[in-house]
N, C-alpha and C positions, 0 to 999 in steps of 0.2 A: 504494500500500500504506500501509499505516497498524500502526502497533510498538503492539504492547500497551503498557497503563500498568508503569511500573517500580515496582516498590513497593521502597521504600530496607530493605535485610539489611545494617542497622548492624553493625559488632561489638560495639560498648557496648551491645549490647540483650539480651532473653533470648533462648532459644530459642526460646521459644513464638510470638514477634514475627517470626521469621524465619519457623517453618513454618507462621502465619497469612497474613502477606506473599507468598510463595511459591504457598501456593493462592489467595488472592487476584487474583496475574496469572495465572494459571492458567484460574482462572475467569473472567477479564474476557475472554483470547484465545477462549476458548470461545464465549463471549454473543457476542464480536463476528463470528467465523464463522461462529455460527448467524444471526446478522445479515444475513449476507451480504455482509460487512467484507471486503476483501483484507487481513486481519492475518499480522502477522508476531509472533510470538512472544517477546515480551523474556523472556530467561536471566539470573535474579538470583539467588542465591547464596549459601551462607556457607563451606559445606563438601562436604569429596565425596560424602558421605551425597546431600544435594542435588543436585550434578548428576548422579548416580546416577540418580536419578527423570529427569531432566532429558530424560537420554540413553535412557533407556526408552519415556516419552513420545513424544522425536523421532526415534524406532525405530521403535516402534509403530503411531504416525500418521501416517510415511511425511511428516513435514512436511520441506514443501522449501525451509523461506527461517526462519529464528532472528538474533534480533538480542544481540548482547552487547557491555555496556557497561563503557568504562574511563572512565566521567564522574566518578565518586568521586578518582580517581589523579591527584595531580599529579605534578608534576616532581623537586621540590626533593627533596634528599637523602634529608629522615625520609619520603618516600613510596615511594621504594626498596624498602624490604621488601614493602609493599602493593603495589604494583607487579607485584613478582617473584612472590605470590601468586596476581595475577591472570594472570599470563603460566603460570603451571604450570595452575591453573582452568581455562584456553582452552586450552592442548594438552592436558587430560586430556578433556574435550569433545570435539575434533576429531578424538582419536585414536579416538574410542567412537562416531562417526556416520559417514554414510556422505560421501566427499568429493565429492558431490552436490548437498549440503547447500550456500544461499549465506547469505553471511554478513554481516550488516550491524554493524559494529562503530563504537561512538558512542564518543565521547569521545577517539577517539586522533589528534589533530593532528601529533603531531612522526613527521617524514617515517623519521626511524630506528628509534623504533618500529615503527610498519609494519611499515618493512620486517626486521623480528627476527619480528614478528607471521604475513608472510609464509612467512619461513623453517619456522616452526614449522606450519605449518597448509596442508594439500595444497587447501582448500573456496576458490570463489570469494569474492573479500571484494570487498564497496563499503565506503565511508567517507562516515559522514555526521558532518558537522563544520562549526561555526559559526566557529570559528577568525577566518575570512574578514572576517565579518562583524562579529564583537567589533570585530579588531583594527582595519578600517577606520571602525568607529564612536568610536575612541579614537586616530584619526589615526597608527596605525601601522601600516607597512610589514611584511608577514608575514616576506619577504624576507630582512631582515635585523633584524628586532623591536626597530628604533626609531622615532622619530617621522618620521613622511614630511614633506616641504617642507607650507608652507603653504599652495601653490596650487594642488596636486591635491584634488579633491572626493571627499568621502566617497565617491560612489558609484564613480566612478575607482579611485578606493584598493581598494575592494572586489574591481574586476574584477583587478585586479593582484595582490591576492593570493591572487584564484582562481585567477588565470593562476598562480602561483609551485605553489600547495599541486597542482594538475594534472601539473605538469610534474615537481614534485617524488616526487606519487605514484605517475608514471608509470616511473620508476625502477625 
């Protein structure tokens, strides 16, 4: 499968930038199905006006695989509010489709997210996430998010922290 293009629904933007953005992946999901693409639909966003349409859409067309992204979100404290945004945005989604629906959710690495993400959401989720991969290319240990000894190999380092983010997301 292959996620539609994201097109970024800043907040520092207009409105007009949001519902240009919006139809724009709209339209790319489209071109690429008529393609003959196995797409998945990326869910971008500003307000519930939006996923209003969103939810209509993945009503309508019976689509059975939507991908949604907390790649914008980080961690640190002032993200907190964005965050807590995004986590009502996704249950006001999942509460509006059918739990049928699987769900490909980008950007969320930390294993307790998830599983809050879980809690809130009846649809199968996958997790795609580079995590692994940053953090073995910066010699760190996902495990424990310091630096690994210096005679494990990037690519070592990598399976190890797929082995941790697997086990952790199996939780």
């Amino acid at each position: 499968a292959v996620i539609s293009p994201n097109f970024s629904v800043y907040e520092d933007t207009r409105r007009m930038d949001h519902v240009y953005n919006i139809k724009r992946s709209s339209i790319m999901y489209n071109e690429m199905i008529d393609a003959g693409l196995p797409a998945v639909l990326d869910i971008s966003w500003y307000n519930r006006i939006d996923l209003d349409q969103w939810i209509r859409e993945i009503n309508d067309q019976a689509i059975q695989c939507i991908a949604f992204s907390f790649q914008t979100v980080g961690t640190g404290l002032r993200a907190s509010n964005t965050y807590l945004n995004y986590m009502i945005g996704f249950k006001y989604l999942t509460d509006r489709i059918s739990p049928e629906v699987e769900i490909i959710l980008a950007g969320v690495a930390s294993p307790s997210r998830l599983k809050l993400l879980h809690r809130i959401c009846p649809n199968r989720v996958s997790v795609l996430n580079q995590t692994a991969y940053v953090h073995s290319r910066r010699g760190i240990l996902s495990e424990t998010g310091k630096t690994a000894a210096s005679q494990i190999g990037k690519n070592d380092l990598m399976m190890r922290n797929i082995d941790f983010y697997d086990k952790a997301y199996a939780l």
